[in-house]
MARRO-10691 format. One line per 2 residues: their letters; for each residue x, y negated, z of C-alpha. Coordinates in nm, 3 decimals, always signed. Layout:
% residues N
A> X:Y:Z | ...
***
This chain:
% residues 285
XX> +5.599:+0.213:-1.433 | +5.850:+0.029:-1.621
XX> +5.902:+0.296:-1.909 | +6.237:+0.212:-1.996
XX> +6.405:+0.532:-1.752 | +6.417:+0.815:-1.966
XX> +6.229:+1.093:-1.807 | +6.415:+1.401:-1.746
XX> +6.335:+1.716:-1.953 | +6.270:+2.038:-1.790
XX> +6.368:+2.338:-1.963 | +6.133:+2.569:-1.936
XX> +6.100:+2.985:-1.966 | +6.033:+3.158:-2.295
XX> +5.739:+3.344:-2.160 | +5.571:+2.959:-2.110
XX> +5.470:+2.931:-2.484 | +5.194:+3.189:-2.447
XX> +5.095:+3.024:-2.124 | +5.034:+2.685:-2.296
XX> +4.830:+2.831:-2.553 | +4.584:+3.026:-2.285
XX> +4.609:+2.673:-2.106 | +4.497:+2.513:-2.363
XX> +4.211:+2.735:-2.483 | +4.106:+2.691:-2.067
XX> +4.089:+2.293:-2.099 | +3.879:+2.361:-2.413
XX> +3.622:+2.542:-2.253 | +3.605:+2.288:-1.989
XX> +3.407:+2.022:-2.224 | +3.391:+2.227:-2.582
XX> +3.136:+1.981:-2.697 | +3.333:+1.667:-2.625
XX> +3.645:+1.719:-2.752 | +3.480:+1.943:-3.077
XX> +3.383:+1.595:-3.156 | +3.650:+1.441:-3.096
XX> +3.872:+1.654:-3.300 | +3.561:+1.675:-3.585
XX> +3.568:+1.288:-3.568 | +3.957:+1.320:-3.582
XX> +4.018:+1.549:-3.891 | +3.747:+1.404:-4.108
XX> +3.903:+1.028:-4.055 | +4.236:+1.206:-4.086
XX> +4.236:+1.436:-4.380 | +3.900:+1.263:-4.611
XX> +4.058:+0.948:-4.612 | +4.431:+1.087:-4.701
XX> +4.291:+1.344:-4.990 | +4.004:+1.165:-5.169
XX> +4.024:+0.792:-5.106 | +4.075:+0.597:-5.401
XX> +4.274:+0.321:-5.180 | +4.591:+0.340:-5.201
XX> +4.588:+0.057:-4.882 | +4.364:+0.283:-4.702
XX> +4.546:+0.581:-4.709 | +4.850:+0.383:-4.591
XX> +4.632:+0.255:-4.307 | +4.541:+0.609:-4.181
XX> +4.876:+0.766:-4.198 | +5.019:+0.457:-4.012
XX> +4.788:+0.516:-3.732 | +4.765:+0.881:-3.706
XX> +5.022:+0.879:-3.439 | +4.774:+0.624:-3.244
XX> +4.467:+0.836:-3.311 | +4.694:+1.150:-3.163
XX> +4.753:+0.954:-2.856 | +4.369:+0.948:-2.818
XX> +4.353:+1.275:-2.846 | +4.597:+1.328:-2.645
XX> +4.456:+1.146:-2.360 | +4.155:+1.315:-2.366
XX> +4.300:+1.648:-2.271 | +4.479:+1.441:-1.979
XX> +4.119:+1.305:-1.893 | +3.970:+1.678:-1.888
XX> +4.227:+1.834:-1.715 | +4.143:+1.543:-1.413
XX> +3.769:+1.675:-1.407 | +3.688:+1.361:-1.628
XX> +3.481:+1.352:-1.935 | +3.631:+1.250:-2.255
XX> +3.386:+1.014:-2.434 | +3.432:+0.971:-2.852
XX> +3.577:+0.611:-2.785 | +3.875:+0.754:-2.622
XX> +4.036:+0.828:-2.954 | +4.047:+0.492:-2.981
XX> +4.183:+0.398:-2.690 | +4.518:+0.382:-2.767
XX> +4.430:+0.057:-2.992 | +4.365:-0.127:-2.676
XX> +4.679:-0.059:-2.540 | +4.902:-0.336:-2.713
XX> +5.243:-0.227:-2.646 | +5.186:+0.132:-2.718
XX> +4.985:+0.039:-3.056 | +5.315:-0.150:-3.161
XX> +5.547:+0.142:-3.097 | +5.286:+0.411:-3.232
XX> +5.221:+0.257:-3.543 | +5.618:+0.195:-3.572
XX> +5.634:+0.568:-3.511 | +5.348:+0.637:-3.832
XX> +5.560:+0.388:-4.028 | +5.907:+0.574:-3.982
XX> +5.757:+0.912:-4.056 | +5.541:+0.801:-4.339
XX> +5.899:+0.668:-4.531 | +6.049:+0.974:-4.439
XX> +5.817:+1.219:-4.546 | +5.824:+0.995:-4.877
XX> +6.174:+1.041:-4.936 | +6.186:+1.384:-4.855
XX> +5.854:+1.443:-5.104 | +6.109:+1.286:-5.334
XX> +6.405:+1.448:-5.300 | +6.255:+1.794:-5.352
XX> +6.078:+1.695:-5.643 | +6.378:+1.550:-5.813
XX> +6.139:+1.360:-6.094 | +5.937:+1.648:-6.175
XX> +5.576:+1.409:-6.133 | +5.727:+1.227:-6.391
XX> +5.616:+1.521:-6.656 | +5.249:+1.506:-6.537
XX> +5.015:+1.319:-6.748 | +4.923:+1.018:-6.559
XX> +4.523:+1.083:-6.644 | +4.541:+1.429:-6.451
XX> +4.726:+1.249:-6.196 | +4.395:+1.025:-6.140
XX> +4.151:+1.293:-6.144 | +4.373:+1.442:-5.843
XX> +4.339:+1.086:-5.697 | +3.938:+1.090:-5.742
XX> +3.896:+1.429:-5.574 | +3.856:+1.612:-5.902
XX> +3.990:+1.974:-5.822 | +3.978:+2.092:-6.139
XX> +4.279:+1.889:-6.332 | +4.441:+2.110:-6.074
XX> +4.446:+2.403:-6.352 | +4.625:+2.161:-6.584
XX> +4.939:+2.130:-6.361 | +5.224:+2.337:-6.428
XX> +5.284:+2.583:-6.196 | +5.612:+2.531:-6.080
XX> +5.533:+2.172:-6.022 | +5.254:+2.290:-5.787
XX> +5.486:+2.534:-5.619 | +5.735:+2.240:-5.569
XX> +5.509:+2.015:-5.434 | +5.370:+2.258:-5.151
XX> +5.750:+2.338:-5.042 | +5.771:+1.936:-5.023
XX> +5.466:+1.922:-4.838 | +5.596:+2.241:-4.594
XX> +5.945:+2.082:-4.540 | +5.817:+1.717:-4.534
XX> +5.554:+1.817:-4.243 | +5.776:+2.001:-4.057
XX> +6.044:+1.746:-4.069 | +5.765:+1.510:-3.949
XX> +5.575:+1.688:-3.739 | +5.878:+1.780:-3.542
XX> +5.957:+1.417:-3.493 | +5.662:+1.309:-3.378
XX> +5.570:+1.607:-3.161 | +5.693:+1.479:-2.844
XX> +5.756:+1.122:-2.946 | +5.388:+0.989:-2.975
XX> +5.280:+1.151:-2.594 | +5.657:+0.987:-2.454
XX> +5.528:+0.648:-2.610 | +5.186:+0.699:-2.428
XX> +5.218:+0.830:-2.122 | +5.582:+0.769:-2.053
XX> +5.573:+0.427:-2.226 | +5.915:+0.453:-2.392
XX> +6.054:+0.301:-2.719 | +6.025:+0.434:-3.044
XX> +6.357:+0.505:-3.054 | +6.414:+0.671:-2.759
XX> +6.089:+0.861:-2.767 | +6.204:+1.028:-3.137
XX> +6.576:+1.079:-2.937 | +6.446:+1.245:-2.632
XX> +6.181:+1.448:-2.822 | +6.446:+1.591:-3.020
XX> +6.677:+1.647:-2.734 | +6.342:+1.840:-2.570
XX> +6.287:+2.043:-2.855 | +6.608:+2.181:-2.895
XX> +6.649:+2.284:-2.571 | +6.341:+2.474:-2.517
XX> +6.305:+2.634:-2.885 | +6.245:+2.955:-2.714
XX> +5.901:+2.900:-2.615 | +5.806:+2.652:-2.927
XX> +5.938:+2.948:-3.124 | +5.722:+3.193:-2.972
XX> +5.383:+2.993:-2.960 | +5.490:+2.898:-3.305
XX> +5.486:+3.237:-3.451 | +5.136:+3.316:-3.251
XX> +4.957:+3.008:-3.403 | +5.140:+3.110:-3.756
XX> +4.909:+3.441:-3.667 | +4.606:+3.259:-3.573
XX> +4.609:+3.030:-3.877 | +4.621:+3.308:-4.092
XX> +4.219:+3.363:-4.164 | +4.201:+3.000:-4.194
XX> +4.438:+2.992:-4.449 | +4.254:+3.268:-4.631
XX> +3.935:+3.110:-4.610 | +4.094:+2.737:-4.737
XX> +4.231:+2.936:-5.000 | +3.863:+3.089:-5.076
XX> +3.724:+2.718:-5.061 | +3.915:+2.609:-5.373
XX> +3.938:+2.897:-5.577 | +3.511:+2.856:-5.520
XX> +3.579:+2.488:-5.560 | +3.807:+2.514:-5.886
XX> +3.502:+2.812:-6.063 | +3.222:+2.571:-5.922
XX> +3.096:+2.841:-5.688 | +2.780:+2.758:-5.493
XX> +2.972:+2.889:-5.169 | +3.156:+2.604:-5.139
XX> +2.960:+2.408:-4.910 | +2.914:+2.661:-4.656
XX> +3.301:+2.748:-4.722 | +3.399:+2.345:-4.612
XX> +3.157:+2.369:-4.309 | +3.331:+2.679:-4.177
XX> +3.647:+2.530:-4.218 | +3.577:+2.206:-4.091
XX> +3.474:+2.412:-3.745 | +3.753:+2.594:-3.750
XX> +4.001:+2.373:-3.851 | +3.883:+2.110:-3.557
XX> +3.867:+2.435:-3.301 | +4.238:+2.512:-3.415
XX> +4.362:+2.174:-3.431 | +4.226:+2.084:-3.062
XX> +4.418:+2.434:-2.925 | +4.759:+2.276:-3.099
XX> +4.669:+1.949:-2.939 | +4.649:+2.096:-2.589
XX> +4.929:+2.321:-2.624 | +5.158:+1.958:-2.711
XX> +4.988:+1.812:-2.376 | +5.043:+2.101:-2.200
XX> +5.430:+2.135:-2.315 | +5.460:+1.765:-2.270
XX> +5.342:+1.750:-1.909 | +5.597:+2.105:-1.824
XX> +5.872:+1.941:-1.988 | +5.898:+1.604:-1.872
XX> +5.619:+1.561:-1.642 | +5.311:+1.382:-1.571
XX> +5.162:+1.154:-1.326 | +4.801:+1.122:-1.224
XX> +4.805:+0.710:-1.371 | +4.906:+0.620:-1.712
XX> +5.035:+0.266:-1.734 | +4.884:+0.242:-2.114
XX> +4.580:+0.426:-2.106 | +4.480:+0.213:-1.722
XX> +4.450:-0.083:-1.949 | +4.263:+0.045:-2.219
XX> +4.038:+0.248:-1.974 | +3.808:-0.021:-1.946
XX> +3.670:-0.032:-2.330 | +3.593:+0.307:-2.330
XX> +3.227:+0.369:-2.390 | +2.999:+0.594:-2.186
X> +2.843:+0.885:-2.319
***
């Protein structure tokens, strides 16, 4: 596989959407354990190390290689879905894969300046009027300087967030598995996963609005874990456990519906040129 043809991209019926979501919930139930680890493993190296480090340098490190992680991710569906068993090591596996590591963390890089600028833009200077000392306790995990920031600021800063992610996450979607498994350029991964997504919007609309549903008690309950958080409830410990099983339940059906849409729309072959030379680190369970 040479990986410089662009794959062609299947457009595919509206009814599909719903299809990859009960596709995806079926790979899950083929090795829960496994890939609840995985995606446990996933979200706490993602999300702890973004929100409360202290490192500036190590928050840049994570966000650069989220896309690679993904991949990993990723791959294990691939490796379920061919009656294989997806080992913890596999989320690494994408860092073994030199070409692909170059071109994912390219991909992290790009979105990480973007979502930046866009953070920016929305804001329009509006940090600048925060007192640099709450600013710090936000920055040490301290929830409660939350209470001290206006809240118009706060309101601004979550429609950055929104419009930032989506921006982002829209990029990426198709971009990091066409790196992977189709071993294309940055470039033309972020082109053609563009180019996929606007022709089949139908069913990303529709499994979109169902996993808007879905997400709803989770959002209820995050909500419930800081407002506990921010009064110093004793609930919140059993609040961040809940949510940490949830959350990694929820985020591994989103990561098999993106395989699943990925494979429909531009296919999928049995071999994948980077992940048969990583293969061989892979640890056994």
């Amino acid at each position: 596989m040479n990986g410089q043809t662009p794959p062609p991209i299947r457009k595919i019926p509206t009814a599909r959407g719903l299809a990859w979501m009960a596709g995806s919930w079926e790979l899950f139930r083929r090795q829960p354990l496994r890939l609840l680890l995985i995606s446990v493993f996933f979200l706490l190296v993602s999300q702890f190390f973004l929100s409360f480090s202290q490192s500036d340098a190590l928050r840049l490190v994570v966000f650069l290689c989220l896309p690679v992680l993904s991949a990993g991710v990723l791959q294990a569906f691939f490796m379920v879905e061919q009656g294989e068993k997806p080992r913890l090591a596999v989320l690494f596996m994408p860092f073994a894969a030199r070409g692909s590591l170059s071109r994912l963390l390219l991909l992290g890089g790009s979105v990480m300046v973007l979502t930046l600028i866009i953070v920016s833009v929305v804001l329009a200077g509006q940090v600048v009027d925060i007192d640099p000392e709450i600013i710090t306790r936000i920055e040490q995990g301290d929830l409660d300087a939350l209470q001290f920031i206006d809240p118009k600021i706060m309101q601004s800063a979550v429609i950055a967030m929104g419009i930032g992610a989506a921006i982002s996450g829209s990029i990426s979607y198709f971009a990091v598995p066409l790196i992977w498994f189709k071993n294309q350029s940055m470039l033309s991964a972020v082109f053609l996963g563009l180019k996929a997504l606007g022709r089949n919007w139908r069913p990303l609309l529709l499994m979109g609005v169902v996993l808007a549903f879905l997400a709803m008690p989770i959002v209820i309950l995050l909500g419930s874990f800081y407002l506990s958080a921010l009064s110093g409830g004793s609930g919140s410990s059993w609040l961040a456990l809940i949510l940490l099983m949830l959350g990694s339940t929820y985020q591994l059906l989103l990561f098999g519906i993106q395989y699943l849409a990925f494979r429909d729309i531009f296919g999928l072959d049995k071999t994948i040129e980077g992940a048969d030379k990583a293969a061989g680190d892979q640890l056994v369970a």
